[in-house]
C-alpha positions in Angstrom: 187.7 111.2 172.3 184.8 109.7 169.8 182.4 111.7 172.3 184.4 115.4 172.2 184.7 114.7 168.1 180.6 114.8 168.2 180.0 117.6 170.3 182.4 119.3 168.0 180.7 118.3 164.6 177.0 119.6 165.9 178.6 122.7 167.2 179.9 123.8 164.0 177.2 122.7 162.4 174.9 124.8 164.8 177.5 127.9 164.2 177.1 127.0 160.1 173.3 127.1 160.0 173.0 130.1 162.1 175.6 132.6 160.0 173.9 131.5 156.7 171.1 132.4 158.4 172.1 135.5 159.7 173.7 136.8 156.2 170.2 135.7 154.4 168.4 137.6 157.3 166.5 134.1 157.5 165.3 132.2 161.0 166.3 128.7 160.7 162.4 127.9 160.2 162.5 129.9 157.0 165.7 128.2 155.6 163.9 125.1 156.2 160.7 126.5 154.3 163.1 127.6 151.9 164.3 124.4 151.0 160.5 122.5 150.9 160.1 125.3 148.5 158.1 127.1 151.1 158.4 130.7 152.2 156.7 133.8 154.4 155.1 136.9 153.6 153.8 139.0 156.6 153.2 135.9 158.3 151.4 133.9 155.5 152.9 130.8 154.0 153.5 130.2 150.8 154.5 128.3 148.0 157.9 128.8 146.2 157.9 126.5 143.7 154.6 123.9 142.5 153.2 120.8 144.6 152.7 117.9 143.5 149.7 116.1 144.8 148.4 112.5 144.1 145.0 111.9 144.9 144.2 107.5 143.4 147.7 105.7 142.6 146.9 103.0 140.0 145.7 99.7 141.5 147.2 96.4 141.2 145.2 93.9 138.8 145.0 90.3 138.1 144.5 89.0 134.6 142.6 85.7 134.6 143.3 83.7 131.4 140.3 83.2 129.3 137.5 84.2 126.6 135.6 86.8 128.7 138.7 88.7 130.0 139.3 92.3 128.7 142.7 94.6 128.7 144.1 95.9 131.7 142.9 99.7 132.4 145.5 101.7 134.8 144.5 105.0 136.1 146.1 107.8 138.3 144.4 111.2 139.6 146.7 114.1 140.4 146.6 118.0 141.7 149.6 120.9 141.5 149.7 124.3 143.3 150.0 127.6 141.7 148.2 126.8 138.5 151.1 125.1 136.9 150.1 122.4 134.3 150.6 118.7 134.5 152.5 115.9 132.3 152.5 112.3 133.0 155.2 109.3 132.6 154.3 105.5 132.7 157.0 103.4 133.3 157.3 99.5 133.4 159.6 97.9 135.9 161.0 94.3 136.8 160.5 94.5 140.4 157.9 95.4 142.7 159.8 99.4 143.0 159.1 103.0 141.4 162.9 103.7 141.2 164.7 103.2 137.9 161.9 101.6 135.5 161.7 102.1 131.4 159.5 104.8 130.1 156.5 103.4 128.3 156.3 105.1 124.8 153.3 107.4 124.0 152.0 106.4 128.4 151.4 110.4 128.6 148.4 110.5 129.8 146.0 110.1 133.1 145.6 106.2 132.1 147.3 103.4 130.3 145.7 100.4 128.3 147.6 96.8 128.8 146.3 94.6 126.3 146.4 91.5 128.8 147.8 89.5 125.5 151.1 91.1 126.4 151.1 90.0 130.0 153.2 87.2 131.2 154.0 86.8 135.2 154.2 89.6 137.5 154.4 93.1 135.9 154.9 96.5 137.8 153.7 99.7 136.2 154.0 103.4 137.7 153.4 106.8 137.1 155.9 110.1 137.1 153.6 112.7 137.4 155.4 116.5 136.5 154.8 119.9 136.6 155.8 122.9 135.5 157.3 126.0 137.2 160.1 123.9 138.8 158.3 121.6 140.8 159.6 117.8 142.0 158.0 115.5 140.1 156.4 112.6 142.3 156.1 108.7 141.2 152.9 107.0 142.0 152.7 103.6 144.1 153.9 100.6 142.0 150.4 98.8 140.5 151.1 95.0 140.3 149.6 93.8 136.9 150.0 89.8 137.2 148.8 86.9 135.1 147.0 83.9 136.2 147.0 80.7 134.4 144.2 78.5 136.1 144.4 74.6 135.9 141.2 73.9 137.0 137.7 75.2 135.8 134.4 75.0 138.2 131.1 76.4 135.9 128.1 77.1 138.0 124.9 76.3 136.4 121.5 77.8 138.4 119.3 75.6 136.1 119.9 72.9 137.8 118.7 73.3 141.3 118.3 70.7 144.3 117.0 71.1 148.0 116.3 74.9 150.4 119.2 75.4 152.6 117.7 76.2 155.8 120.6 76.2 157.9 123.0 74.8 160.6 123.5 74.6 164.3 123.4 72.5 167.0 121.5 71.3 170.6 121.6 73.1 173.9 121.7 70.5 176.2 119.9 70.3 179.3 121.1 67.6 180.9 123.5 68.4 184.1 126.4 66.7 183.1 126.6 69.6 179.9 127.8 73.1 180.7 125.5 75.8 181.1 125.5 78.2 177.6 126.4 81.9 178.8 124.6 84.6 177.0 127.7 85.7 175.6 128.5 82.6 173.7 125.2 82.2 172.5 126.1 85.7 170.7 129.5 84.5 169.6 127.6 81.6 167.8 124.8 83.0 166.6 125.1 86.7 165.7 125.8 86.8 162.0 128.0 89.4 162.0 130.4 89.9 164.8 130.2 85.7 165.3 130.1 82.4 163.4 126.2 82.8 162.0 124.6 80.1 162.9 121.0 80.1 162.4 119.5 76.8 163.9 119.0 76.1 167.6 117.6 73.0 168.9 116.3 72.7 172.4 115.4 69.7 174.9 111.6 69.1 175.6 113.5 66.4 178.5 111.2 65.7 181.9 112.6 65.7 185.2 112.1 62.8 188.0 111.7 65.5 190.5 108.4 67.0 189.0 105.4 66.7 187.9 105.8 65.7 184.0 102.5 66.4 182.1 102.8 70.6 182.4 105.4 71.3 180.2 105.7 74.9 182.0 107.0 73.1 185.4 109.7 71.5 183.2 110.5 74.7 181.3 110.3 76.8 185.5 112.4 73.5 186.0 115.5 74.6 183.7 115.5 78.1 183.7 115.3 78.5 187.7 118.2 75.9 188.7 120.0 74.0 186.0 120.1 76.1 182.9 119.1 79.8 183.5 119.5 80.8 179.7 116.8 78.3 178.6 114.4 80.9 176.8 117.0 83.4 176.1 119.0 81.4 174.1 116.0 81.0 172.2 115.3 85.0 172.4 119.3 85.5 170.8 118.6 83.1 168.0 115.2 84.8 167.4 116.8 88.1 167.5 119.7 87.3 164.7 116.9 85.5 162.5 117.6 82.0 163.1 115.4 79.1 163.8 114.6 77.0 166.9 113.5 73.7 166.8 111.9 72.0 170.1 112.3 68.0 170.7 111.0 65.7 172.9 113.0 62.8 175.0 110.1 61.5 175.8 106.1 61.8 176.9 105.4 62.0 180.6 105.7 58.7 182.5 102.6 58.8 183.3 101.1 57.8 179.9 104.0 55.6 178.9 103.7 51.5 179.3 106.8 51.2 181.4 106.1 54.1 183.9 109.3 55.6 183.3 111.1 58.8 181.9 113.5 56.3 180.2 113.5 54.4 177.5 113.5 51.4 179.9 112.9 51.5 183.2 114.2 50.0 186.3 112.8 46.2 185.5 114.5 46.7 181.9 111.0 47.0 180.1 111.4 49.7 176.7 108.2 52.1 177.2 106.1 53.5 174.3 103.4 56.0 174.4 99.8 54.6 175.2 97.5 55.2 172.2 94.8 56.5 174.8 97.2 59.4 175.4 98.4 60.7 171.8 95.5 63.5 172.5 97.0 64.6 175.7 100.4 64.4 174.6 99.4 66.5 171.2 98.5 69.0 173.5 101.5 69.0 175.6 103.2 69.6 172.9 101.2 72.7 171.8 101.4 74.2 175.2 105.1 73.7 175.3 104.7 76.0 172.0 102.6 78.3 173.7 104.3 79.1 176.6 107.2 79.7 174.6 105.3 82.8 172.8 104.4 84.0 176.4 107.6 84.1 177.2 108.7 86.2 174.0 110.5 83.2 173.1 108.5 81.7 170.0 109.8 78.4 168.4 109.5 77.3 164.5 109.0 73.7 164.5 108.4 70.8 167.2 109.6 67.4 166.9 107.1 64.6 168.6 110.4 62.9 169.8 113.8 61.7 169.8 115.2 59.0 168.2 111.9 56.6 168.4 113.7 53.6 166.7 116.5 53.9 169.5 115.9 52.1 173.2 117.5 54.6 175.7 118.5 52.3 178.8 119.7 55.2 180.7 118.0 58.1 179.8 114.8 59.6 178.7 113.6 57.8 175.5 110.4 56.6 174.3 110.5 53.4 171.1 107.4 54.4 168.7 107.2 51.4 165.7 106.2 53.0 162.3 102.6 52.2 162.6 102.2 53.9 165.9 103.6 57.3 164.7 101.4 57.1 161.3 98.6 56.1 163.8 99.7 59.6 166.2 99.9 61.9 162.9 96.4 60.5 161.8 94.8 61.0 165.2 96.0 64.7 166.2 96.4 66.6 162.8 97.8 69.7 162.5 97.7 69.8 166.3 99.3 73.3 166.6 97.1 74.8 164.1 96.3 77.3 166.8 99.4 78.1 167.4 102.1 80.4 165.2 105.5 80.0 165.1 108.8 82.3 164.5 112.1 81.8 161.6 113.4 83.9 159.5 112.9 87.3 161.2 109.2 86.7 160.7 105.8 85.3 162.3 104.8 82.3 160.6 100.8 80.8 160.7 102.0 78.3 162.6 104.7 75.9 164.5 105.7 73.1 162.0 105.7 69.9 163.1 108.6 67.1 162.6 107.9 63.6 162.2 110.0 60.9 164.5 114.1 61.7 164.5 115.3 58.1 163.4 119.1 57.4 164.1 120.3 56.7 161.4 117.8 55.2 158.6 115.0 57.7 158.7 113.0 55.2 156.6 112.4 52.4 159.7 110.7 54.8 161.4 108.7 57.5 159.3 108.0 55.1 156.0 104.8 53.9 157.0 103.8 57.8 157.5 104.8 59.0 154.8 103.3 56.4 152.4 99.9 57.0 154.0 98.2 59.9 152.3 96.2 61.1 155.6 99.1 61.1 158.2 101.7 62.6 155.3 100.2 66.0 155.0 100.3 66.4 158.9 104.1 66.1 158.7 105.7 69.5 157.4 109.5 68.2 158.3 111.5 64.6 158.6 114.0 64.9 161.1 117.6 61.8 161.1 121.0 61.7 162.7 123.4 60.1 161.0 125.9 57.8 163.4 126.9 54.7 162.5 126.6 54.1 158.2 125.7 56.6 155.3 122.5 56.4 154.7 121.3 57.8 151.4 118.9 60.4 150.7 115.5 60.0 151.7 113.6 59.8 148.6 109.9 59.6 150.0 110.6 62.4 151.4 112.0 64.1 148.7 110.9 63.1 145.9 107.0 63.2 145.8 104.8 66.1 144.7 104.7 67.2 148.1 108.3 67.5 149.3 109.3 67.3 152.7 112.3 69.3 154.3 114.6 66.5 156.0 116.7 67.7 158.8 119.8 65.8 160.3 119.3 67.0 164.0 121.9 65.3 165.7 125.2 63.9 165.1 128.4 63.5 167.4 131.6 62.8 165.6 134.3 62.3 168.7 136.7 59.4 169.5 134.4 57.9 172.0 135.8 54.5 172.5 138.9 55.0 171.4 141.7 54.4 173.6 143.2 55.8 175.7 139.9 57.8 175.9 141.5 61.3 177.2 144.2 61.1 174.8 141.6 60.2 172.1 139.3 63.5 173.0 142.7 65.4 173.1 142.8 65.1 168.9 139.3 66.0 168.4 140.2 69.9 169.4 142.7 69.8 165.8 142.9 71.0 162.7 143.6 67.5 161.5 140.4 65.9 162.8 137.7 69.3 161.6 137.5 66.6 158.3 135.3 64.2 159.8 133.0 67.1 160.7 133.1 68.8 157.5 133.0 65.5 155.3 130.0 64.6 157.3 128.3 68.3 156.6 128.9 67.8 152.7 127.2 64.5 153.1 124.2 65.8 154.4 124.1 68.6 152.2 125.7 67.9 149.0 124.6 64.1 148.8 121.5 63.4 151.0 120.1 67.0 149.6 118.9 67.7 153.2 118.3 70.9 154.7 119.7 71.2 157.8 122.7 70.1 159.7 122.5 70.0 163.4 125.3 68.9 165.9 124.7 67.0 169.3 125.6 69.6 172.4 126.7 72.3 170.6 128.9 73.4 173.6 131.2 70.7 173.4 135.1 69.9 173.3 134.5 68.3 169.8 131.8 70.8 168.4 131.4 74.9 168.1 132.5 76.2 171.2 134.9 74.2 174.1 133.7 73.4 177.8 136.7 73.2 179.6 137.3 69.7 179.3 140.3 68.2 177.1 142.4 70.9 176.4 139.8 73.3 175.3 138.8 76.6 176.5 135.7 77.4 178.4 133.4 79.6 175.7 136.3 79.5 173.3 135.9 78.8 169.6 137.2 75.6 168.6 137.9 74.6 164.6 134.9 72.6 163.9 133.1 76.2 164.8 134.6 77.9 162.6 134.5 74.9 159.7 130.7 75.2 160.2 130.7 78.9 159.9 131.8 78.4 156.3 128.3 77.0 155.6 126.3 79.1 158.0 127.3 82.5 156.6 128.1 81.4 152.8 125.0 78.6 152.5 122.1 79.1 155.2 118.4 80.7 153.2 120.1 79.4 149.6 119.1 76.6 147.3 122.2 74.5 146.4 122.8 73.9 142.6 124.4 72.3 140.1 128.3 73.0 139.4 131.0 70.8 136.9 134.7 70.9 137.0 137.3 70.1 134.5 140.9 70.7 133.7 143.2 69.4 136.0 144.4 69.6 140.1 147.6 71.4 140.8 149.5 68.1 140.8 147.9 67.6 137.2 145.4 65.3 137.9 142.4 64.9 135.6 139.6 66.9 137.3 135.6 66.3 136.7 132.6 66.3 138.9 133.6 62.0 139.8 136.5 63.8 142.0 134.1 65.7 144.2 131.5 62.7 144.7 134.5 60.5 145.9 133.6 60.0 149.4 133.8 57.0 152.4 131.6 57.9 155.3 132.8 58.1 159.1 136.9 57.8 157.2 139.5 59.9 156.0 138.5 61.3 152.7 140.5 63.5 150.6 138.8 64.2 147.9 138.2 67.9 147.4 135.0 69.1 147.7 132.9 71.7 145.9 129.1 72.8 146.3 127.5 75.7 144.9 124.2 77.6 146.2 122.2 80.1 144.9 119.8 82.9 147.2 116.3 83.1 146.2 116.3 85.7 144.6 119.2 84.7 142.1 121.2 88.0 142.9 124.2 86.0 144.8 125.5 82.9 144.1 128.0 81.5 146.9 130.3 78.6 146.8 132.0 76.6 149.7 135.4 74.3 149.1 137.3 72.6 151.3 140.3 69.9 151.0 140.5 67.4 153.3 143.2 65.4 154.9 143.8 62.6 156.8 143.9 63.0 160.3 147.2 62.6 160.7 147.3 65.6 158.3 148.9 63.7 155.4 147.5 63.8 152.0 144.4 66.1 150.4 144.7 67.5 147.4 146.1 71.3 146.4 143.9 72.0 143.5 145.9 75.1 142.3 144.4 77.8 140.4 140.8 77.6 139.9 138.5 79.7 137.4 135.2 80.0 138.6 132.7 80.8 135.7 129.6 82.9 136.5 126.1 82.9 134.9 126.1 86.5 135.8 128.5 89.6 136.0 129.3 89.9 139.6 129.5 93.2 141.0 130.8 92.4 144.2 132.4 89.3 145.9 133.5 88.6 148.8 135.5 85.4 150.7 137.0 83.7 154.1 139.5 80.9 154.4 140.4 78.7 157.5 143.9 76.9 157.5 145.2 74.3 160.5 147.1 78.7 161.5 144.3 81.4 160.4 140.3 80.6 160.7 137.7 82.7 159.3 140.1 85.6 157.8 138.4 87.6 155.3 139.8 87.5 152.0 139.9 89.5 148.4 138.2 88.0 145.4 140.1 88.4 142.4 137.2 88.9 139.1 137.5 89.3 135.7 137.2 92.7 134.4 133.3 91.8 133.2 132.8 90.1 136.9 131.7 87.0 134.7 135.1 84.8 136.2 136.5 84.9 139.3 139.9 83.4 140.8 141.0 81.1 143.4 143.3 79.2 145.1 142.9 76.5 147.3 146.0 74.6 148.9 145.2 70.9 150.5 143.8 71.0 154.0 142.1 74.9 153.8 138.6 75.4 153.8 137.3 78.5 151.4 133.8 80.2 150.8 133.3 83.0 148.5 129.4 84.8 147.5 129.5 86.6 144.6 126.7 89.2 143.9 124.3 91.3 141.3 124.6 94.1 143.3 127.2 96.5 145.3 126.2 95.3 148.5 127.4 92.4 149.9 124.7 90.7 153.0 
């Protein structure tokens, strides 16, 4: 029955339709016209009545409290057919909808002025544009007009400025036992705009048992025909996306060690050191390495004369160098790739730098005596540490004399190695929960050591940038501490880091100051938020990166609300991502003051958040 009741409702209607249509001498089409306030004439449509047409609705705004901030400015643009003339209605609502509303007295025009006094919360403004000569009048999109309150209060201050930002990365491992890097991921990692922007790669100078050790172009033939083909062109990808490639020796061939061995001890448990009759020959293995690199279209920007030299390698290459021998190398070889130019930065430079011993840990037992000679100092261009067991504090005699060196942390790897059980332990280094250590140990290189680079061990890893398979990651996948790092590659690589200060208070209400940010335990769970401003060199950006930490349990950290940023300069543009333990990486709007001198943000505990603001309208 319900069916033969429908078929009987469209028919009539059907029967309805077509004898209005019939006693109008109108096709249904034309009723239809007719009633859009179209018609026909000789086959030409036309309009009946006016059109309404609008071209910008007014956009939503946020009011920041504060000195520098100016009234709200609302604006709409609108067009009309057949010449009729326009009026305009602004009406306020108290929801987020353009039905219903209260007309705003004297709102008749294009725009509306909201002194941002008046504003309190959320309010919702739209337009009614008119027309006349019959036509429908047509509301504009609701425009949001909301008012922030910030508790806290970060001031930049360029004045103040500390160490060059040259950038961040990690190692390509050679070594067998480490996946092979597909040319693919070194894109992912590395191209600064479709990937996470990392600009630093460091490769393995490593010999082989199998060859012969003192032509570094058998060991380079060695990799790139049997156990890692992408060798150069790894280096070719970072070269291309203007990154940096740093070049380290393991060790100096066997042949001019004491012990006879690759190792850092041999087979009768006897550390090696390089014989002080070779340092020539190995200064010049060094710069062929460097020149067979060019000849290969794969130029390097600095060598390191080798790993770890405080650190006795029972298993592996190694070579243990005391403090007077590598003064004593640097005195004897000089500039010993003088001859030979290197590559960063998009550009040629006059020539590869060279970096002094990578201590672990303490960069002063190894490079102190160096440095404190006047003759082997200006040989060393960069100081190269990794950080493992205790904070060490900045390296003054690097820093801090009239000839400044860059230091570089090369080589840290923050995993639950010893932990047990050991898979289980690996397991939790993939999280969210655990990308703290990581990050914490980044803002202790860069915010309190004022060094310049930071460099992970094996960058294709299960606890670094990219998984290997192993642990419950994904081969070539992403993991979080890739894209906590990205923060600081895209938002603080080619800046100089400078002074900020903080005040008001946290969102719980906590006193806030520039103590909070400085709170930190090294190789623990710190929660302490964490703020660190940078500047380009050419003072037209200014970027920031924030992050609060938990524990690794994920408890704790600290939501620190709604923060004003104050700006020495207007910004024109700005622009932000945020990673939580759910999104990573996701672009973001920046919320400015209507003079671009403030901006607003809000940073929950356990997200990470970068934003650049900039001079001009385009953002790099």
């Amino acid at each position: 029955m319900k069916i033969k009741y429908i078929v009987s409702v469209i028919l009539n209607t059907y029967l309805i339709l077509t004898f209005n249509c019939c006693m109008l001498g109108l096709s249904i089409e034309e009723l239809r016209d007719l009633a859009r306030g179209k018609s026909s004439e000789n086959g030409v449509e036309k309009d009946e009545f006016p059109v309404i047409k609008i071209y910008t609705h007014p956009e939503s705004r946020n009011v920041i409290l504060g000195s520098k901030i100016v009234d709200i400015n609302l604006f709409i643009s609108a067009g009309v057919t057949m010449d009729a003339e326009l009026s305009y209605q602004w009406f306020s609502n108290n929801n987020a909808s353009s039905s219903g509303g209260t007309a705003i007295n004297g709102a008749t025009s294009t725009n509306i002025t909201i002194p941002y006094q008046t504003i309190t919360g959320n309010n919702y403004y739209f337009c009614e544009v008119r027309a006349s000569g019959g036509a429908k009048s047509v509301r504009s999109n609701v425009a949001v007009v909301a008012f922030m309150n910030p508790n806290a209060l970060i001031t930049v201050e360029p004045d103040t400025q500390y160490q060059y930002v040259r950038g961040f990365g990690g190692t390509a491992s050679v070594w067998e036992n480490f996946p092979e890097i597909s040319i693919d991921e070194y894109e992912k990692m590395f191209d600064p705009d479709t990937g996470l922007g990392l600009n630093i790669l460091r490769i393995m100078i490593a010999p082989e048992e199998d060859i012969e050790n003192t032509d570094p172009e058998k060991i380079i033939n060695y990799y790139v025909t049997g156990i890692k083909p992408n060798y150069v062109e790894g280096v070719k990808i970072v070269n291309k996306h203007g990154g940096y490639v740093l070049a380290t020796s393991w060790s100096p061939p066997p042949e001019w060690k004491t012990n006879d061995s690759i190792n850092g001890k041999n087979a009768d448990e006897i550390a090696g050191s390089l014989k002080p009759e070779y340092y020539g020959e190995y200064a010049e293995y060094l710069n062929k390495f460097a020149q067979i690199m060019i000849h290969r279209d794969a130029p390097i920007y600095a060598i390191s004369i080798q790993h770890e030299p405080n650190y006795v390698a029972n298993s592996y290459a190694g070579c243990l160098w005391t403090p007077e021998e590598l003064r004593d190398f640097h005195k004897q070889v000089g500039l010993f790739t003088s001859v030979v130019s290197g590559y960063g930065n998009n550009r040629k430079t006059d020539r590869v730098l060279i970096m002094s011993g990578e201590d672990s840990d303490n960069p002063a037992s190894s490079n102190d005596v160096a440095m404190n000679d006047p003759e082997s100092r200006q040989y060393i261009d960069l100081i190269g540490r990794q950080q493992y067991q205790i904070r060490q504090g900045r390296y003054a005699n690097a820093l801090d004399l009239p000839d400044p060196k860059e230091v570089w942390m090369t080589d840290q790897s923050i995993n639950s190695d010893g932990v047990t059980p050991q898979d289980d332990a690996f397991q939790r280094d993939t999280t969210w929960n655990y990308v703290w250590k990581y990050l914490n140990s980044i803002d202790l290189t860069i915010r309190l050591n004022d060094e310049s680079a930071f460099l992970c061990w094996a960058i294709k890893r299960f606890y670094n940038v990219i998984g290997d398979g192993r642990y419950g990651t994904t081969d070539g996948e992403i993991l979080p501490r890739g894209y906590a790092m990205s923060h600081y590659a895209k938002y603080a690589k080619e800046t100089r880091r400078i002074e900020l200060n903080a005040s008001g208070t946290t969102g719980s209400g906590a006193a806030l100051s520039l103590a909070n940010f400085n709170n930190y335990t090294f190789n623990q769970d710190s929660t302490a938020a964490r703020a660190t401003a940078f500047m380009s060199e050419d003072g037209n950006s200014i970027s920031m990166v924030l992050f609060t930490p938990t524990t690794t349990s994920g408890s704790g950290g600290v939501n620190m609300g709604v923060i004003r940023i104050e700006l020495p300069f207007s910004a024109r543009t700005a622009a932000a991502i945020r990673s939580t333990s759910s999104v990573k990486a996701i672009d973001e709007d920046v919320l400015l003051s209507e003079d671009g001198y403030s901006a607003f943000v809000t940073l929950p505990a356990g997200e990470i958040l970068s934003v650049r603001f900039n001079k001009i309208d385009v953002i790099k």
